[in-house]
KENU-56916 format. One record per residue: residue number from 1; x, z, y of N, C-alpha, C, O in turn; residue in three letters. Coordinates in Angstrom, 1 decimal. Example, Ala and Ser with C-alpha at 12.3 -4.5 7.8 and 13.67 -1.06 7.14 Angstrom:
2
+-----+--------+--------+---------+---------+--------+----------+--------+--------+---------+--------+--------+---------+------+
| pos | n.east |   n.up | n.north | ca.east |  ca.up | ca.north | c.east |   c.up | c.north | o.east |   o.up | o.north | code |
+-----+--------+--------+---------+---------+--------+----------+--------+--------+---------+--------+--------+---------+------+
|   1 |   13.2 |    7.8 |    -5.7 |    12.3 |    7.8 |     -4.5 |   13.2 |    7.8 |    -3.3 |   14.2 |    8.5 |    -3.3 |  ALA |
|   2 |   12.8 |    7.1 |    -2.2 |    13.7 |    7.1 |     -1.1 |   12.9 |    7.9 |     0.0 |   13.4 |    8.0 |     1.1 |  SER |
+-----+--------+--------+---------+---------+--------+----------+--------+--------+---------+--------+--------+---------+------+
This chain:
86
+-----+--------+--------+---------+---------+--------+----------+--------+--------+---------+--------+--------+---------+------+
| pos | n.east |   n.up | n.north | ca.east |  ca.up | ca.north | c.east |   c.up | c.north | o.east |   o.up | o.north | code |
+-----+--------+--------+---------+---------+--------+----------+--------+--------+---------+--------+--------+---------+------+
|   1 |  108.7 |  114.7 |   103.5 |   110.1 |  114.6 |    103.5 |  110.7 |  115.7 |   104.2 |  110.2 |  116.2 |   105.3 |  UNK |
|   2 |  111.8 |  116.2 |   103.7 |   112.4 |  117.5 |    104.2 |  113.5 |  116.9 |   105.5 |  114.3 |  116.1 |   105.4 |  UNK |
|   3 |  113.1 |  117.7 |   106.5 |   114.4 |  117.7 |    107.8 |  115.5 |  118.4 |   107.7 |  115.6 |  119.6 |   107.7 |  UNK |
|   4 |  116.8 |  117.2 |   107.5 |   117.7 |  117.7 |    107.5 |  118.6 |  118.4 |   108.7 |  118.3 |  118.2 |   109.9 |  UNK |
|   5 |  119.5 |  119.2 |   108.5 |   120.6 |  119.2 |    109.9 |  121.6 |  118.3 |   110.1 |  122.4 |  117.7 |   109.3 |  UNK |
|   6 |  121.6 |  118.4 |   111.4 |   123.0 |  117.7 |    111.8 |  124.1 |  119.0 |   112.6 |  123.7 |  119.8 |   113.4 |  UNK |
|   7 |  125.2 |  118.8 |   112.1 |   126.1 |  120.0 |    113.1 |  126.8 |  119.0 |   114.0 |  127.5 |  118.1 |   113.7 |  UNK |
|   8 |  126.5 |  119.4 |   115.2 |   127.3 |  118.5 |    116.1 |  128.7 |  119.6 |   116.3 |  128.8 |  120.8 |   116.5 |  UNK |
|   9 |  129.7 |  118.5 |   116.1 |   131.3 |  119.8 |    116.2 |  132.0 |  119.1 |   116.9 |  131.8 |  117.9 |   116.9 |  UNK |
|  10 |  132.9 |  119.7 |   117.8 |   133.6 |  119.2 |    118.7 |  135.1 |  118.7 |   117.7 |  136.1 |  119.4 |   117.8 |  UNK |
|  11 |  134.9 |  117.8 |   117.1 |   136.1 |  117.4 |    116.6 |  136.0 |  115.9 |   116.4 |  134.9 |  115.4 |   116.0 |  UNK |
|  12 |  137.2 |  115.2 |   116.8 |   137.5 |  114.2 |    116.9 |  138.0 |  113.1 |   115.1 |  138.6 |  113.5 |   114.1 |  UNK |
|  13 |  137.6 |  112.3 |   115.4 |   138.2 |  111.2 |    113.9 |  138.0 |  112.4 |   112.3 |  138.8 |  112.7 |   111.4 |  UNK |
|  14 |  136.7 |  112.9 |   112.5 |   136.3 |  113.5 |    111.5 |  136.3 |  112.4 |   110.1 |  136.1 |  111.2 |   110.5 |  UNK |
|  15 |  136.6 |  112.6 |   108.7 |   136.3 |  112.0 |    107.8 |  136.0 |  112.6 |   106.8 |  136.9 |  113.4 |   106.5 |  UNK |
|  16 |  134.8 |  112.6 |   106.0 |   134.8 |  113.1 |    104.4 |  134.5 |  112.6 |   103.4 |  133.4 |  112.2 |   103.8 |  UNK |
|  17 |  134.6 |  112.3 |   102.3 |   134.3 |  111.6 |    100.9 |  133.9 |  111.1 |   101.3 |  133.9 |  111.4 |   102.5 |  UNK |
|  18 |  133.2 |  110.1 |   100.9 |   132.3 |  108.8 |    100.9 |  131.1 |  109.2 |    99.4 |  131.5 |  109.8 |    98.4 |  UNK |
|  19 |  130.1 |  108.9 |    99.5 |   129.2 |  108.9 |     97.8 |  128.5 |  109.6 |    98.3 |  127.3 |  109.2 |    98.2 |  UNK |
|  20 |  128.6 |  110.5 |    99.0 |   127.2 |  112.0 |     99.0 |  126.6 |  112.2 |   100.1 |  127.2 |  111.7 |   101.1 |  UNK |
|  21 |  125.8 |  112.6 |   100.3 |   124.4 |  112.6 |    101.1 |  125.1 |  112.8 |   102.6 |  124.3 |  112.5 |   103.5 |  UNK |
|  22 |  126.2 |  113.3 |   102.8 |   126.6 |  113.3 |    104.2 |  127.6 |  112.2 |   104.9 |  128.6 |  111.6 |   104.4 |  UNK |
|  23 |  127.3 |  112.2 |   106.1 |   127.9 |  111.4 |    106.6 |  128.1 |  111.7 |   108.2 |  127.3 |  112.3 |   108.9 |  UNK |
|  24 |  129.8 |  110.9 |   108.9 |   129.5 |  111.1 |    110.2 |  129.4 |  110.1 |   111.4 |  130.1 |  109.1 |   111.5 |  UNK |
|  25 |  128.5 |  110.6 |   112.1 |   128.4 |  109.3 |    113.8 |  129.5 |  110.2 |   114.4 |  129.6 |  111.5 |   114.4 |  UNK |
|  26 |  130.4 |  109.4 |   114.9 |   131.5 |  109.5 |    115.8 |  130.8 |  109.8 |   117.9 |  130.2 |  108.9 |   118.6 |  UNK |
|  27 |  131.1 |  110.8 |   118.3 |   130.3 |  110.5 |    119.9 |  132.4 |  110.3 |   120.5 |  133.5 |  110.3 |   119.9 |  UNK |
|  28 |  131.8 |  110.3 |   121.7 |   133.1 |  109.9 |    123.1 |  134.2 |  111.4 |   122.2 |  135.4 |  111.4 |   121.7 |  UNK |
|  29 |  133.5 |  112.4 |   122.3 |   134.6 |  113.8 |    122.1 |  134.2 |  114.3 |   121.3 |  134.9 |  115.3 |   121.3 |  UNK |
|  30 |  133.3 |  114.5 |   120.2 |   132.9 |  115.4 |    119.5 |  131.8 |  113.8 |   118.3 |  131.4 |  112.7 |   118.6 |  UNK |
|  31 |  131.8 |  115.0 |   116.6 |   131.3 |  114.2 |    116.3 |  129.8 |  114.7 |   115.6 |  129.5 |  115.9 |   115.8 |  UNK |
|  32 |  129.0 |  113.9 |   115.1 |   127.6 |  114.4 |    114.6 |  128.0 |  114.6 |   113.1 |  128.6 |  113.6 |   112.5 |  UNK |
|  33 |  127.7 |  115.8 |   112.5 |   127.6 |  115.4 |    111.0 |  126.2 |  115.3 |   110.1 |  125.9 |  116.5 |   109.7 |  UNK |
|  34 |  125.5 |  114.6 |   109.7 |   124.6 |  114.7 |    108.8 |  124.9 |  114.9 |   107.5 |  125.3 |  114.1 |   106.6 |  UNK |
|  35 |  124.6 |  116.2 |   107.3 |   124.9 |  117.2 |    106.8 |  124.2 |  116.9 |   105.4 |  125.0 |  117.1 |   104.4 |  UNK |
|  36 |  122.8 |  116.4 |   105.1 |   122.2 |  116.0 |    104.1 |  121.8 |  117.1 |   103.3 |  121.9 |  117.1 |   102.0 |  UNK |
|  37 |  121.4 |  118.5 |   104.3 |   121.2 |  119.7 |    103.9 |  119.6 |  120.2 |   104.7 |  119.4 |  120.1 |   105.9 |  UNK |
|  38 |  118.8 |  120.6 |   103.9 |   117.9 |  121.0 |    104.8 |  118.3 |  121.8 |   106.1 |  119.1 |  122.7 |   106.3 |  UNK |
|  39 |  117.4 |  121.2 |   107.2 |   117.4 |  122.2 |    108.3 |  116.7 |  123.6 |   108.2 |  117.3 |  124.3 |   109.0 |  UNK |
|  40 |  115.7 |  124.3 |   107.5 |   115.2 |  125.2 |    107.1 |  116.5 |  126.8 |   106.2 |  116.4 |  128.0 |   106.1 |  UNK |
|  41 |  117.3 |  125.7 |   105.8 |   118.4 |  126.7 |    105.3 |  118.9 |  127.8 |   106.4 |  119.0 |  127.6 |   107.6 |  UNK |
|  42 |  119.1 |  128.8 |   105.6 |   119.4 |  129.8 |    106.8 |  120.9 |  129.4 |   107.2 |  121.6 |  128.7 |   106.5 |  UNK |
|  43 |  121.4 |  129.7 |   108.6 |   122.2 |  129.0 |    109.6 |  123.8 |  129.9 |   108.3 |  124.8 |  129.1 |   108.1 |  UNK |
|  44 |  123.9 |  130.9 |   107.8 |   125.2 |  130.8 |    107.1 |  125.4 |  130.1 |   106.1 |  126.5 |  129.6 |   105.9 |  UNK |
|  45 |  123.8 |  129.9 |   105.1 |   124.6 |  128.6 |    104.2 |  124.7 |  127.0 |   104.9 |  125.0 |  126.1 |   104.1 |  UNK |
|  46 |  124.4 |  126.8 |   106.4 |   124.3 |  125.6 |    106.8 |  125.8 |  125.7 |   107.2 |  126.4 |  124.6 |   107.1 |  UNK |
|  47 |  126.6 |  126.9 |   107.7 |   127.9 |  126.9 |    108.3 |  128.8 |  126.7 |   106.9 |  129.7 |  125.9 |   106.9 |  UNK |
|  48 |  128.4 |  127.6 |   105.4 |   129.1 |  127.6 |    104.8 |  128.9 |  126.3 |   103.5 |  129.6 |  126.2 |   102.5 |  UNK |
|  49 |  127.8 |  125.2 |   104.1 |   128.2 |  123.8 |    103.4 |  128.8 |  123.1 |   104.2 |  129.3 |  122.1 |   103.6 |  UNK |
|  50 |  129.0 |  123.2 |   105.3 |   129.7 |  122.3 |    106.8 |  131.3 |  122.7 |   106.5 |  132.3 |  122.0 |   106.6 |  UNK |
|  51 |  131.2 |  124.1 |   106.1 |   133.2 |  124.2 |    105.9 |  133.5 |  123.3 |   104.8 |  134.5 |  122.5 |   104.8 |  UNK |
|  52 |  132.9 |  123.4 |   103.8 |   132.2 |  122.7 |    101.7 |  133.2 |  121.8 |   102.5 |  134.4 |  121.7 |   102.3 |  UNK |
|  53 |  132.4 |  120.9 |   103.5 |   131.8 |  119.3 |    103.2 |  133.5 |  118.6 |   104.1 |  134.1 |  117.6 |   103.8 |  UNK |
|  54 |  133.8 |  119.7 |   105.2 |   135.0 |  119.6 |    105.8 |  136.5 |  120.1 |   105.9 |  137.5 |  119.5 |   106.4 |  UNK |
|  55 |  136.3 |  121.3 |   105.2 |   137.7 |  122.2 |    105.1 |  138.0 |  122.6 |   105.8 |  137.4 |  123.5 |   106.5 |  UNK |
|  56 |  139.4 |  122.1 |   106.1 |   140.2 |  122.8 |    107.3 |  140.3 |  122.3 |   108.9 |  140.7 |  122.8 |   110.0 |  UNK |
|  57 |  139.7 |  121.2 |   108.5 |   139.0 |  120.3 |    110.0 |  138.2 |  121.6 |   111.0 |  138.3 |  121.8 |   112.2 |  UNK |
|  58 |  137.4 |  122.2 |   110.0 |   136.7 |  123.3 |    110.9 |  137.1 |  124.0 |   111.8 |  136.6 |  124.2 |   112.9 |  UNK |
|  59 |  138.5 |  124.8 |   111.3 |   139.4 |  125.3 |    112.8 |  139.6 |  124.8 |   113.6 |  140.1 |  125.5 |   114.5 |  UNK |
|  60 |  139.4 |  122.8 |   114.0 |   139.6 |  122.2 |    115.0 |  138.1 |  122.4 |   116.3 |  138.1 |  121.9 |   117.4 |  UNK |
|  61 |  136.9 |  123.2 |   115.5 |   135.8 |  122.9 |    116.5 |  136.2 |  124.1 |   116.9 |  136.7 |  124.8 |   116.1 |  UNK |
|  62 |  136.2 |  124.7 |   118.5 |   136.5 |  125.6 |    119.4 |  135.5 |  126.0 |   119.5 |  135.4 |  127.0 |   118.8 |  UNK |
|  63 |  134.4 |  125.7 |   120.1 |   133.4 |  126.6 |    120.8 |  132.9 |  127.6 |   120.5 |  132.1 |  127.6 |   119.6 |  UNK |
|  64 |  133.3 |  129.0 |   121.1 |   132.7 |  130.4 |    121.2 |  131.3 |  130.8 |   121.0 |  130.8 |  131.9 |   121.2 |  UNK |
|  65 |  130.4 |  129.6 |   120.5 |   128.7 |  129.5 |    120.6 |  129.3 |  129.1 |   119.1 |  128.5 |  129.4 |   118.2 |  UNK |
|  66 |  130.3 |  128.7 |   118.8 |   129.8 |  128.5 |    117.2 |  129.2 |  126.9 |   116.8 |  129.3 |  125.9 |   117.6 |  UNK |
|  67 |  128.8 |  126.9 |   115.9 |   128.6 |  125.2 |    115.8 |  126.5 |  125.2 |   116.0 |  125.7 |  126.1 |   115.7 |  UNK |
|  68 |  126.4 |  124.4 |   116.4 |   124.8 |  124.2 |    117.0 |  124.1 |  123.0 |   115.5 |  124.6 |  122.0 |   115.0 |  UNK |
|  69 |  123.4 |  123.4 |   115.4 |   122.8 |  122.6 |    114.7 |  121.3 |  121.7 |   115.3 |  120.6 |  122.1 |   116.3 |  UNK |
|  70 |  121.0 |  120.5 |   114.3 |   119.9 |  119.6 |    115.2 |  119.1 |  119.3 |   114.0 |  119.6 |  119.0 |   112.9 |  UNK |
|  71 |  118.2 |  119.3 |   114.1 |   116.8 |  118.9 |    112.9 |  117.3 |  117.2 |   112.9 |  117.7 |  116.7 |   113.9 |  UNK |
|  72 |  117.2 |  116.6 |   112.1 |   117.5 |  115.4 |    112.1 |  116.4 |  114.3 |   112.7 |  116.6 |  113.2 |   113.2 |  UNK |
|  73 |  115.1 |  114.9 |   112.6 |   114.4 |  114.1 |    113.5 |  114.2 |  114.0 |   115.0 |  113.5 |  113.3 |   115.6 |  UNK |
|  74 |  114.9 |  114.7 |   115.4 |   115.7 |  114.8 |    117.0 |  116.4 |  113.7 |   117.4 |  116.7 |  113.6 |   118.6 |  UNK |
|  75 |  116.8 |  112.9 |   116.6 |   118.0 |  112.1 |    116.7 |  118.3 |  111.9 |   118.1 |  117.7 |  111.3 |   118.9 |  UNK |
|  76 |  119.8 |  112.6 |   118.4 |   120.2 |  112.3 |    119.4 |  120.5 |  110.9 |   119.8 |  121.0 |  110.1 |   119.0 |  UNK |
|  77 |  120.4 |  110.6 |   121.1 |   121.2 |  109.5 |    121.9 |  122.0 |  110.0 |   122.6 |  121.6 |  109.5 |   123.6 |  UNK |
|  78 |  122.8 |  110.5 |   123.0 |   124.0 |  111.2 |    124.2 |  125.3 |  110.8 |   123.1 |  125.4 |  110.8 |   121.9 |  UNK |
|  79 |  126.1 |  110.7 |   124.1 |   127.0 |  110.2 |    123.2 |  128.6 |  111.2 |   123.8 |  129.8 |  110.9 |   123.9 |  UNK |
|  80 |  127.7 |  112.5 |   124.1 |   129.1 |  113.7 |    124.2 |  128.4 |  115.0 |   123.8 |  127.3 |  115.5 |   123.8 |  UNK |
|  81 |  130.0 |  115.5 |   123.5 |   129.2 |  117.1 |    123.2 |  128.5 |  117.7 |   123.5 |  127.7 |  118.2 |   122.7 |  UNK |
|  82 |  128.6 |  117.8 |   125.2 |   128.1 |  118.5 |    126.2 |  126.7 |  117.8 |   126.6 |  126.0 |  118.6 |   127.3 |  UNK |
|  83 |  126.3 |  116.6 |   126.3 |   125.4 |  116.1 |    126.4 |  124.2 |  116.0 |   125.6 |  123.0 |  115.8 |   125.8 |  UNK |
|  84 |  125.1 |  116.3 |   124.2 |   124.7 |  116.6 |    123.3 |  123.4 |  118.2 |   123.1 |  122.4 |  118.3 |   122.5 |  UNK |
|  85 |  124.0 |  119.4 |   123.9 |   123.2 |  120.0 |    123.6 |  122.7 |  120.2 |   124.9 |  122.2 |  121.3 |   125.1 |  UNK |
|  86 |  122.9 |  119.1 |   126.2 |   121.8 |  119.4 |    127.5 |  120.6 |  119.0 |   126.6 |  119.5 |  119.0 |   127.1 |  UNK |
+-----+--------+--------+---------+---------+--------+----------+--------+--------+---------+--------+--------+---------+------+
């Protein structure tokens, strides 16, 4: 089975379509997206299905590092951003 990514983004009450392979876990400040995209994809078409999948929501993630991505078998437990990528 193929590992997908997750983009963890610092955006709050994220929502998108419902039907398709992605979906999001809500944390305290930031949310997880499972992306339902291989992790192996090179990191621009991983940024450029994350805009696809969200739109204009994306100008709300700030961070100067850009959006981090997580193999989905990592599954995080931390339930903040910042914890997110200690």
């Amino acid at each position: 089975m193929d590992i997908s990514a997750i983009a963890l983004l610092r955006i709050q009450n994220l929502e998108i379509p419902p039907g398709g392979p992605a979906r999001v876990e809500p944390l305290h400040d930031a949310v997880l997206l499972h992306t339902g995209v291989s992790f192996s994809e090179d990191p621009a078409e991983l940024s450029s299905h994350v805009r696809d999948l969200i739109g204009a929501a994306a100008s709300q993630h700030l961070d100067p590092r850009g959006v981090f991505y997580i193999p989905d078998v990592a599954a995080p437990k931390a339930r903040s951003y910042d914890a997110v990528i200690d």
